[in-house]
DODO-770471 format. One line per 10 residues: number of its first residue (from 1); their letters; for each residue z, x, y of N, C-alpha, C, O. Coordinates in steps of 0.05 Angstrom, whole numbers. Atoms other than C-alpha are relative to their C-alpha. Layout:
REM DODO-770471
NUM) A) Z X Y Z X Y Z X Y Z X Y; ...
//
This chain:
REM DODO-770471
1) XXXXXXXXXX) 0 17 -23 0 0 0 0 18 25 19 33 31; -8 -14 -25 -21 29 68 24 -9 18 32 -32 22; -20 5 -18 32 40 114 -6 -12 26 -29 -10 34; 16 17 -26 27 -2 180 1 25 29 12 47 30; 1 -19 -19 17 31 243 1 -24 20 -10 -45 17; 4 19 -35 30 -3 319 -14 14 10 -21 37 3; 23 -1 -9 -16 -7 365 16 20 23 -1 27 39; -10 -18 -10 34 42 403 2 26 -2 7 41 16; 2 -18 14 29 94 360 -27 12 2 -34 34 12; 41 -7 -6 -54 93 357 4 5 29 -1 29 33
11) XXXXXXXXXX) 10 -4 -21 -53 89 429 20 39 12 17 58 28; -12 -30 -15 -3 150 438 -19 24 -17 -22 47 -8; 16 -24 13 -49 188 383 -26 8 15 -39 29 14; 32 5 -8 -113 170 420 0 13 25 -15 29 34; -2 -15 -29 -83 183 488 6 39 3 -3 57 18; -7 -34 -2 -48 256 465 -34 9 -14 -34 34 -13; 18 -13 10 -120 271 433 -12 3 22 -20 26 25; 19 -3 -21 -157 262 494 8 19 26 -8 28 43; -13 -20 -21 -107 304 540 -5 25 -14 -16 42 0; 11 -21 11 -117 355 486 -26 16 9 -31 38 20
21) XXXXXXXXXX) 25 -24 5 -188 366 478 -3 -2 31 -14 19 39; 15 -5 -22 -200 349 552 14 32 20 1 45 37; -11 -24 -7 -147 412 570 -20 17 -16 -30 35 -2; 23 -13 13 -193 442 529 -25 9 13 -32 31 23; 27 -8 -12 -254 436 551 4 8 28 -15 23 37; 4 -13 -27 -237 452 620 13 29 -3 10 44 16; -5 -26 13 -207 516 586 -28 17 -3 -37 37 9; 16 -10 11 -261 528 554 -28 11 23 -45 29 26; 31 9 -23 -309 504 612 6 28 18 -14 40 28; -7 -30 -10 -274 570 644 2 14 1 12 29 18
31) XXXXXXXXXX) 5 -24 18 -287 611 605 -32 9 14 -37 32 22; 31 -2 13 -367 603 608 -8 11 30 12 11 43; 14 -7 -19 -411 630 671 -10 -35 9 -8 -55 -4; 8 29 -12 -437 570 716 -19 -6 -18 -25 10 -36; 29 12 13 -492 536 688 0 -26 -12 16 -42 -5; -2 27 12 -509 476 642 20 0 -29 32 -20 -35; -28 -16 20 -459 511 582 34 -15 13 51 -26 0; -17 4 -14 -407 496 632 8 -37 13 27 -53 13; 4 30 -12 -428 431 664 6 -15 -29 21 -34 -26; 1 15 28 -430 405 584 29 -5 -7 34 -25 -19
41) XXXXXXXXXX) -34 -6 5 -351 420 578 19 -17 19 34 -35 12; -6 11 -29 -329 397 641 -3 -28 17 11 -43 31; 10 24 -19 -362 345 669 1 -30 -6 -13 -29 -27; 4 8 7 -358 280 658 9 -32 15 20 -32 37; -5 31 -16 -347 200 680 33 8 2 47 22 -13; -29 4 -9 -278 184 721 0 -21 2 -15 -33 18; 10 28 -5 -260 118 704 37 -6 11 57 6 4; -30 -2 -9 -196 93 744 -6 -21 21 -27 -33 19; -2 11 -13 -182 57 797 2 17 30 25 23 35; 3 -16 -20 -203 98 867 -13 -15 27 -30 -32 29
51) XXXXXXXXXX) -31 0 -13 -172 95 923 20 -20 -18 14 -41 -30; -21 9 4 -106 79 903 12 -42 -3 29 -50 14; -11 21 -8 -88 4 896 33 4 21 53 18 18; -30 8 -23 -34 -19 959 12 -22 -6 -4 -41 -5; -10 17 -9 8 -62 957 22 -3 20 40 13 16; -11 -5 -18 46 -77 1016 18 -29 6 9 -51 14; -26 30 -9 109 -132 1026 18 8 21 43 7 18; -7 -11 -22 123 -103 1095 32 15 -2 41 30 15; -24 -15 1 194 -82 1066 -6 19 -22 14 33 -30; 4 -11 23 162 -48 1009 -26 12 -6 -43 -5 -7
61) XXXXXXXXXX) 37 10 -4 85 -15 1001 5 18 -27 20 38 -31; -4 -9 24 79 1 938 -37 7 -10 -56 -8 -5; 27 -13 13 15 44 904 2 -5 -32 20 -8 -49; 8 2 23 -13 39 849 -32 10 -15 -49 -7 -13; 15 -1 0 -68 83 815 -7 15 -30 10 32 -37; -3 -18 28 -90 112 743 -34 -2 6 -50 -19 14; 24 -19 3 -147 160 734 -4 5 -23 15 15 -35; 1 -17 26 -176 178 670 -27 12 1 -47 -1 8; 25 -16 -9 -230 236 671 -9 12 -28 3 33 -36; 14 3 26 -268 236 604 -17 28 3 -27 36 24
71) XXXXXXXXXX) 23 -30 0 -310 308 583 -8 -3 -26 5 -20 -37; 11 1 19 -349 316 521 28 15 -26 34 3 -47; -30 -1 17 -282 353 485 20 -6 1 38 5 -11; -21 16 0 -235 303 504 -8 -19 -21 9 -27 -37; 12 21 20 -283 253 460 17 14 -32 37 10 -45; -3 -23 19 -286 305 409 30 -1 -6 33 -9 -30; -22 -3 5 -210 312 412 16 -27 -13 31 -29 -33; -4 29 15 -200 231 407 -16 -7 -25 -12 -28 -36; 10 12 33 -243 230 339 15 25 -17 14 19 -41; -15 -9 19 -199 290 307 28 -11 4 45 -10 -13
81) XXXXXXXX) -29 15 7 -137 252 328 -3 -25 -11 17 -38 -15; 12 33 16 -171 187 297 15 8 -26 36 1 -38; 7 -11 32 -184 222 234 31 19 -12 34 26 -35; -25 -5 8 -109 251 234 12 -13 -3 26 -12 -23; -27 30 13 -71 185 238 -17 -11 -29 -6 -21 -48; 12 18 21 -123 159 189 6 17 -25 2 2 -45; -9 -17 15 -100 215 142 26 -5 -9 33 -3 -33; -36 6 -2 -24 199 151 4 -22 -12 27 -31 -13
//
């Protein structure tokens, strides 16, 4: 009988895989001389919410904003932490 997993668990595997490989690739991406080698590591969609959400209740202004900046070895990093919980 597989063991169950929460959807807390997947999302903390999925989220630490993608901080991984994307430290990664901008490691790596720093390694390399400029070029398209570099740009391939590096670069990639920022999906978030930009500028900051405000909110403001004149006694209170409260922000609110999450960034997430996707690279080709952050992917990479979210399908070997897939394939690790799916192991477990």
């Amino acid at each position: 009988m597989p063991a169950q997993r929460g959807v807390g668990l997947i999302l903390l595997v999925v989220v630490a895989g993608l901080v991984v490989g994307s430290l990664l690739g901008e490691l790596l991406g720093g390694l390399l001389p400029s070029g398209w080698g570099q740009d391939l590591l590096t670069r990639g969609p920022t999906i978030g919410l930009t500028p900051p959400v405000t909110l403001d209740l004149r006694f209170l202004a409260l922000a609110f904003g999450v960034t997430l900046k996707v690279n080709l070895v952050g992917v990479i990093g979210i399908v070997i932490a897939a394939l690790t919980l799916r192991r477990l």
